[in-house]
RODO-2510 file (C-alpha; in nm, 4 decimals, decimal comma):
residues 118
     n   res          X          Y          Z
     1     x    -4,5702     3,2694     0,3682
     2     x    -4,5191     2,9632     0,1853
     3     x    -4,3663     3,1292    -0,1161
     4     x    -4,1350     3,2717     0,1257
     5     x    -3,9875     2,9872     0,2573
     6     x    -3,9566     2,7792    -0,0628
     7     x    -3,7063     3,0831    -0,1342
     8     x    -3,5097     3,0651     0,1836
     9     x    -3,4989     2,6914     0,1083
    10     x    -3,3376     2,7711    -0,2283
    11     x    -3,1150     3,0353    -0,1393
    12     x    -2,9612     2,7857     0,1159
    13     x    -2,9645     2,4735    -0,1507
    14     x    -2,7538     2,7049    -0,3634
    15     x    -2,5302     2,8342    -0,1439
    16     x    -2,4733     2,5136     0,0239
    17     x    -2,4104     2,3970    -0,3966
    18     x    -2,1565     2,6997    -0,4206
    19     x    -2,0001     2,5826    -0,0975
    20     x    -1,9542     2,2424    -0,1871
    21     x    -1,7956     2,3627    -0,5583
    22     x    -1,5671     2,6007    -0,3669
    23     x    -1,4272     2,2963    -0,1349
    24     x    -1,3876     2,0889    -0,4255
    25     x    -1,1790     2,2970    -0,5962
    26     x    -0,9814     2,3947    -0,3127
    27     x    -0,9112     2,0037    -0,2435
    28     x    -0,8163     1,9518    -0,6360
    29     x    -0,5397     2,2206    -0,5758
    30     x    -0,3506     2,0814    -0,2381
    31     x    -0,0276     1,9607    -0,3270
    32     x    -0,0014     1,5619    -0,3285
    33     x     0,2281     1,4836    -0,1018
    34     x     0,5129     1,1941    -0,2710
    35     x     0,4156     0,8112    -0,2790
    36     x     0,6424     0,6410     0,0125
    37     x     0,6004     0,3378    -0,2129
    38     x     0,7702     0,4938    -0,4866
    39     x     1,0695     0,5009    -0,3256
    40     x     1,0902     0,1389    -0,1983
    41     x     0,9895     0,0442    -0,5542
    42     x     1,2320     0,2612    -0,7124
    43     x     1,4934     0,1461    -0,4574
    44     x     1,4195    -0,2232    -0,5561
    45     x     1,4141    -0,2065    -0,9102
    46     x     1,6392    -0,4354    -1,0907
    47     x     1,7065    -0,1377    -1,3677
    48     x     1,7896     0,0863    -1,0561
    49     x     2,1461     0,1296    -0,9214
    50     x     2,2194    -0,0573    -0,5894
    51     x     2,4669     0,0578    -0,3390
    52     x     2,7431    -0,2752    -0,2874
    53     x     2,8079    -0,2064     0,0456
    54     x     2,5302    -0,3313     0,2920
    55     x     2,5544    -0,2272     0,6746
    56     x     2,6325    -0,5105     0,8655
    57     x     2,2750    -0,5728     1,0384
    58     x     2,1196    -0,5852     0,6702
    59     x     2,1231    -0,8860     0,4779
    60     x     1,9942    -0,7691     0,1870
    61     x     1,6323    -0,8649     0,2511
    62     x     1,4000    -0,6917     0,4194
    63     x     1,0114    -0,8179     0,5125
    64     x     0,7278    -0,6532     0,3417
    65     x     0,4184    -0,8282     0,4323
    66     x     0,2332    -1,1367     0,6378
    67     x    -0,0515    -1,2351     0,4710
    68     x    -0,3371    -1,2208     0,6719
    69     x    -0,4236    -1,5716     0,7031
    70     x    -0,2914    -1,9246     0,6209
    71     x    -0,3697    -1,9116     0,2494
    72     x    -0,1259    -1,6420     0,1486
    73     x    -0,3391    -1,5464    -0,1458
    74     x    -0,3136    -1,1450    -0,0586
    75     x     0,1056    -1,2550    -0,0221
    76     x     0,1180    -1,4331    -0,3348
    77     x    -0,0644    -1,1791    -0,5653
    78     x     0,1424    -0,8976    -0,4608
    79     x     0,4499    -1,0994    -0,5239
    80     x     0,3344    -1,1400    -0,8648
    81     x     0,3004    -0,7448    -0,9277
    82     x     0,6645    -0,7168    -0,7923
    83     x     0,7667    -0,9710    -1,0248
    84     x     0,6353    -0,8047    -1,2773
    85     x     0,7890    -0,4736    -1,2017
    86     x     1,1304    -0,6830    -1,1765
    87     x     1,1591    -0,6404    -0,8136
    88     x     1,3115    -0,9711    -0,6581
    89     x     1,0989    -1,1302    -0,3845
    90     x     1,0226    -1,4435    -0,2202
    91     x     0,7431    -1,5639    -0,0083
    92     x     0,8706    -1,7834     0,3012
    93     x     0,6596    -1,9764     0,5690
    94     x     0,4476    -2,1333     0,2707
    95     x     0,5108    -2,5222     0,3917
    96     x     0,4339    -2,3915     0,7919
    97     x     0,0659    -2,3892     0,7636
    98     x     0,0839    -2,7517     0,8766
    99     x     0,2858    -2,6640     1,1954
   100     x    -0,0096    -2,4550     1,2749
   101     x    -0,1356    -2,6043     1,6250
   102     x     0,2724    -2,6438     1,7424
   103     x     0,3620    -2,2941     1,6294
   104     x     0,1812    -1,9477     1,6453
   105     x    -0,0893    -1,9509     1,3858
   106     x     0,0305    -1,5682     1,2786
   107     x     0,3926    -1,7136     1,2981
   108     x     0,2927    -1,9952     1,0216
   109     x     0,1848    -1,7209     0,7949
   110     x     0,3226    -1,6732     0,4399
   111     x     0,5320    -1,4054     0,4783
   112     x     0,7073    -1,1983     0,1612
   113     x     1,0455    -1,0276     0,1549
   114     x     1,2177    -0,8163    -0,1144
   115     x     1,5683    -0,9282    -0,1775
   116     x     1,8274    -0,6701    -0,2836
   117     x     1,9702    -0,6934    -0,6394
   118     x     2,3560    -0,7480    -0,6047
***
């Protein structure tokens, strides 16, 4: 009886192992959907051509992140990476953590913004 259901047990370990191979491979062959951050990077490039003629509304820069508390660390390293890249940015609200108390604490938060190249 015992022998019996040490085999069931095994028949089920294996299938469940052939199972899990079959999934995996299935997964590894969906198509990978395209990066929405490859276009706003590729858009923002400094190597990449700009468009001269803004709509009205735009300014040229548009906000990308608030940092999630008054240090601006998370703000401050991406801006770096951007840099890097040679995407223009700038981090604003960095001398508004001592309003904090007057203002909104989320509204004294480092914010960045990309800037367009012109």
């Amino acid at each position: 009886m015992q022998l019996e259901q040490l085999i069931i047990v095994l028949f089920v370990l294996m299938l469940l192992y052939q199972l899990g191979k079959f999934i995996t491979a299935w997964i590894r062959n969906l198509p990978v959907p395209p990066d929405p951050w490859d276009a706003l990077l590729s858009f923002l490039r400094k190597d990449a051509p700009v468009s001269p003629v803004h709509p009205p509304s735009d300014k040229g820069m548009k906000k990308l992140l608030t940092a999630q508390n008054w240090s601006g660390i998370d703000v401050s390293l991406l801006r770096g990476l951007l840099e890097q890249e040679g995407i223009p940015c700038m981090i604003k609200n960095e001398a508004l953590v001592i309003a904090i108390g007057d203002l909104p604490p989320t509204e004294c938060y480092p914010q960045l913004w990309l800037s367009r190249r012109d």
